[in-house]
N, C-alpha and C positions, 0 to 999 in steps of 0.2 A: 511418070518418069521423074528422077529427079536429079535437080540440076546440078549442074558442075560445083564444085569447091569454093569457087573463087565468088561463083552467082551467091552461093549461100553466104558467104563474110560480106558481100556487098550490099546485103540484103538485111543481115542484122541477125540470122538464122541461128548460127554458132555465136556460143558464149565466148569471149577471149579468156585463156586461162590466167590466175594468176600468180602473179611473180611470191616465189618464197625469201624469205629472209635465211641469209647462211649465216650461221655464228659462225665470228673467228675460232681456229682448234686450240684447245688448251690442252696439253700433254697431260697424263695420267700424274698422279701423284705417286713419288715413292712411296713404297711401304716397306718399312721397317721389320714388318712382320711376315717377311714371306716363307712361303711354304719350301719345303727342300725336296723337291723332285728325283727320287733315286732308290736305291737300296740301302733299307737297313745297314750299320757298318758291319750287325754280326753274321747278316748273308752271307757272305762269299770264304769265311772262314768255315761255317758250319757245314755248308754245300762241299768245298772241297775235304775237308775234314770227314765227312759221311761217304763221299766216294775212297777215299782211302783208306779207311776202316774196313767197308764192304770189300773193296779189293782184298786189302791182306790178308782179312777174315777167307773170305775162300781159298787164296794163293797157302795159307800156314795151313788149311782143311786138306786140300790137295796133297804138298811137300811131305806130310808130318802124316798121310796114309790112317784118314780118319780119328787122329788119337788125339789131336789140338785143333781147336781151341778149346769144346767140351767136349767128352767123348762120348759120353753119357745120353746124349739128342741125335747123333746119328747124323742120317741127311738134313736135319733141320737147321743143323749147323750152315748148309748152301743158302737156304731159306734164310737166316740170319744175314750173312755176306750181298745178299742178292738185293734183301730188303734196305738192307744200310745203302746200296747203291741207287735204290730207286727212290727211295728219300732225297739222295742226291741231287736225281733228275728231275725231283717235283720243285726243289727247293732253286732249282738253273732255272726252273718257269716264270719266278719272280724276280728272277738279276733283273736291273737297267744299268 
């Protein structure tokens, strides 16, 4: 059996823990060099720029009854408009 808590400290059984030393805090230093956390400046031009292209690319494909933008690729012209938009949407994965 063993005995209560208190038998054991009075008995010399447990070690007393000891005390640590706290350093006063010293605040971080500035740094001059810091990092810039964000987007590129020419993300959000290039992103919006790519969905607007891709749009009118298909909207001028539509209006203008297959004949502009090239007429010459056919459906791939959609495939163009489509692609410039999903560019877009890869390029919105990296805004902050």
């Amino acid at each position: 059996m063993v005995p209560p808590q208190d038998e054991q400290e009075e008995r010399g059984l447990v070690p007393k823990s000891r005390i640590r030393r706290r350093f006063a805090f010293t605040p971080p230093k500035d740094r001059s060099d810091a990092v810039r956390i964000g987007s590129p400046r020419w993300l959000v031009p290039l992103m919006i720029a790519c969905f607007v292209v891709g749009l009118l690319w298909v909207v001028v494909y539509y209006i203008t009854q297959t004949e502009y933008p090239i007429e010459g690729i056919g459906l791939w012209n959609m495939a163009i408009g489509f692609g410039m938009i999903i560019v877009g949407f890869a390029l919105s994965t990296r805004w902050k």
